[in-house]
C-alpha positions in Angstrom: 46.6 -24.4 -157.8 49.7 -21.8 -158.0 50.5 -21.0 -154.6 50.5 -16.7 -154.7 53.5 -16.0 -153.6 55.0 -17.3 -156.4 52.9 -16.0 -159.1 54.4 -13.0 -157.7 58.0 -14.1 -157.2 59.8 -11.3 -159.6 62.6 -14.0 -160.1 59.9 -16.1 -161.9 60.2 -15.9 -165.5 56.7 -16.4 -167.0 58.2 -16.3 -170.9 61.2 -16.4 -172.4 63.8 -14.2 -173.3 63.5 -13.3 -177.3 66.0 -15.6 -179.5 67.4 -14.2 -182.6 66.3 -15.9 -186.2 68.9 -15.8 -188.9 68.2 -18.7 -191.8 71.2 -20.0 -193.5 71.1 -19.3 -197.0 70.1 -21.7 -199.7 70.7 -22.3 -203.5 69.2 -24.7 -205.9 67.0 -24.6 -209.2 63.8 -23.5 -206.5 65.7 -20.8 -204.6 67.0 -19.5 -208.4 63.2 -19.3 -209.3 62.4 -17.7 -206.2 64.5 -14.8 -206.8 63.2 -14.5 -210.7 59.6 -14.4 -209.3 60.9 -11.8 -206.8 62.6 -9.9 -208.9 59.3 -10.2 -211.7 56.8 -8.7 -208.4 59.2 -6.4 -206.8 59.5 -4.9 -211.0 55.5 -5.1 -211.9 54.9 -3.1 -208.5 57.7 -0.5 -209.0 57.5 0.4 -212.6 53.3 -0.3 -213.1 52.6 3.5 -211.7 55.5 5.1 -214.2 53.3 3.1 -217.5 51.8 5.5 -219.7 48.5 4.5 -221.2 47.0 7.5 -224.3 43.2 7.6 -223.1 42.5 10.9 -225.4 42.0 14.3 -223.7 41.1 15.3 -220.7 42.0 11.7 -219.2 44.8 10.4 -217.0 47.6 8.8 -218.7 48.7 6.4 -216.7 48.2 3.2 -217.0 46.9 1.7 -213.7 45.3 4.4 -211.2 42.6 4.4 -209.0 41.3 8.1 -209.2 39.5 8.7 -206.1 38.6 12.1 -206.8 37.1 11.7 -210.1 35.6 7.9 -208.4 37.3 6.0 -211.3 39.3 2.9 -212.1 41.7 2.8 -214.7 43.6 -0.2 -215.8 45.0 0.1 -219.2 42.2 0.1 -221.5 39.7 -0.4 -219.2 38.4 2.1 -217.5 35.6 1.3 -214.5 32.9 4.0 -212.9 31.2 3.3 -209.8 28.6 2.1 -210.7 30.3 -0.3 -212.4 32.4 -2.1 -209.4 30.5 -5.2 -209.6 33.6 -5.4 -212.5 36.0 -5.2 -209.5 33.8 -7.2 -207.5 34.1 -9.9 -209.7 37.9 -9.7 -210.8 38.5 -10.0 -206.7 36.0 -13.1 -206.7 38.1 -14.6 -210.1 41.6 -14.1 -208.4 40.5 -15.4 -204.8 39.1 -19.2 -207.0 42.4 -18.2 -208.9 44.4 -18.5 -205.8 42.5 -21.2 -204.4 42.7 -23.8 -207.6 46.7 -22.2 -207.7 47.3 -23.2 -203.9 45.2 -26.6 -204.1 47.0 -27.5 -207.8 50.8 -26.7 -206.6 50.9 -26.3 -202.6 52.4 -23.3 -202.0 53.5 -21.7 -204.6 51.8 -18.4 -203.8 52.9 -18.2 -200.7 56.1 -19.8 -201.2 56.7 -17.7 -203.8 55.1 -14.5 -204.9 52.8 -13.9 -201.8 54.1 -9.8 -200.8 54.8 -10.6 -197.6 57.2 -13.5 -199.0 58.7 -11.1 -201.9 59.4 -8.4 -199.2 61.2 -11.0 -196.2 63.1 -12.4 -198.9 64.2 -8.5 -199.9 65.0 -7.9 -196.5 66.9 -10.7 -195.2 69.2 -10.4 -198.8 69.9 -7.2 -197.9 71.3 -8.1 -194.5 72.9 -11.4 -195.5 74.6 -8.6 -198.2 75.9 -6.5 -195.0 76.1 -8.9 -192.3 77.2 -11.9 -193.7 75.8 -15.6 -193.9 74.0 -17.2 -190.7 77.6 -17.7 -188.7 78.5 -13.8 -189.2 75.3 -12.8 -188.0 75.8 -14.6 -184.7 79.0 -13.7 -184.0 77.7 -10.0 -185.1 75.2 -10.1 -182.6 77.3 -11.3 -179.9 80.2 -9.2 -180.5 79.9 -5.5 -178.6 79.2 -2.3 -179.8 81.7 -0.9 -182.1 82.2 1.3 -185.0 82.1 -1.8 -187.3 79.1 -3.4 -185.9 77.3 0.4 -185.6 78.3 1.0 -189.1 77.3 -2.2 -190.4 73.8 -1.7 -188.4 73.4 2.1 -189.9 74.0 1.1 -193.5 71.4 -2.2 -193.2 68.3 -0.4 -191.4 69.2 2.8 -194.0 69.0 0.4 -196.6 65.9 -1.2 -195.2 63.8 2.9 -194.6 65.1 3.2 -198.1 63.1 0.3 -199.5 60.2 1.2 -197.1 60.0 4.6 -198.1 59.9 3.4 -202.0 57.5 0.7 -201.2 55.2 3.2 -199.5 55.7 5.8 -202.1 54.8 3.5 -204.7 51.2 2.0 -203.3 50.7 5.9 -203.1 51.6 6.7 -206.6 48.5 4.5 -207.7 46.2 6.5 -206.4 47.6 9.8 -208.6 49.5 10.6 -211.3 53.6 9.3 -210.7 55.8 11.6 -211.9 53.8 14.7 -210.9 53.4 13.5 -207.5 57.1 12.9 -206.8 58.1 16.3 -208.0 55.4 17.8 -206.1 56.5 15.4 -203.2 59.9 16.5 -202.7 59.3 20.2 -203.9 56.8 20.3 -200.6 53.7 20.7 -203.0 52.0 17.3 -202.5 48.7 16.3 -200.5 49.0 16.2 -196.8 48.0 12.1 -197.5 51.3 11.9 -199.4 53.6 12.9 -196.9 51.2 10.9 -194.1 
């Protein structure tokens, strides 16, 4: 057993100190394809809410939206009610085998490739390579002090980064109403409290 005295010893360090993480950058015929497939789900999320889809009158026109207020799903032609959402339920059933049969037939090519969370690192850390350089500039960048290169270098990357957070956010939110009217009423001060949340 730990004798007390030096479970309470402040000069005992019980974790370590955090380590920066910069990956060297690759190329090659799968990195290539990773950035079309990025490039393909960064495209399909940003431009899906700006699709216009003619339903007839007195229906929305765009393409994809989840109209809470109305409680109905459209997605192109297809347009789903309430009671209806054991459609949903089984699309979400379909794409979870989907992803299964996809992950056991090819290892990881969802996650690899087109999972968000991939698409979105990848965005991120090309943005910074962009600014800070490859994996050697960003060490020495770390490690060198505090001037108005290295402060300018960090404003334009984390601007760049709330920029594509901002647009990321503001596009999950344009799903839910109607895209164009919601960014004009957005930045004219007009929208739902939600949007602004």
């Amino acid at each position: 057993m730990n004798n007390p005295k030096e479970i309470l010893d402040p000069e005992l360090k019980l974790y370590e100190a955090r380590k920066n993480v910069y990956p060297k950058a690759g190329d090659g015929i799968f990195r290539r394809l990773k950035w079309a497939v990025m490039a393909i789900t960064l495209a399909i999320y940003y431009i899906t809410p700006w699709i216009r889809w003619d339903r007839g009158p007195y229906a929305p026109n765009q393409a994809v939206l989840v109209d809470l207020a109305h409680r109905r799903f459209y997605m192109f032609g297809i347009e789903i009610w309430p009671h209806e959402f054991y459609y949903v339920a089984g699309m979400l059933v379909m794409a979870g085998i989907g992803l299964f049969l996809v992950t056991s037939a090819v290892g990881r090519a969802w996650c690899g490739y087109s999972c968000p969370q991939t698409v979105w690192t990848d965005l991120f850390q090309h943005v910074e390579r962009k600014i800070d350089g490859d994996r050697n500039a960003q060490f020495r960048l770390q490690d060198a002090a505090w001037g108005p290169k290295k402060i300018g270098k960090r404003m334009l990357k984390w601007s760049i980064w709330l920029f594509i957070a901002f647009w990321t956010g503001g596009a999950w939110i344009m799903y839910f109403a109607d895209a164009p009217t919601l960014v004009v009423d957005f930045w004219t001060g007009q929208a739902a409290f939600v949007a602004y949340a």
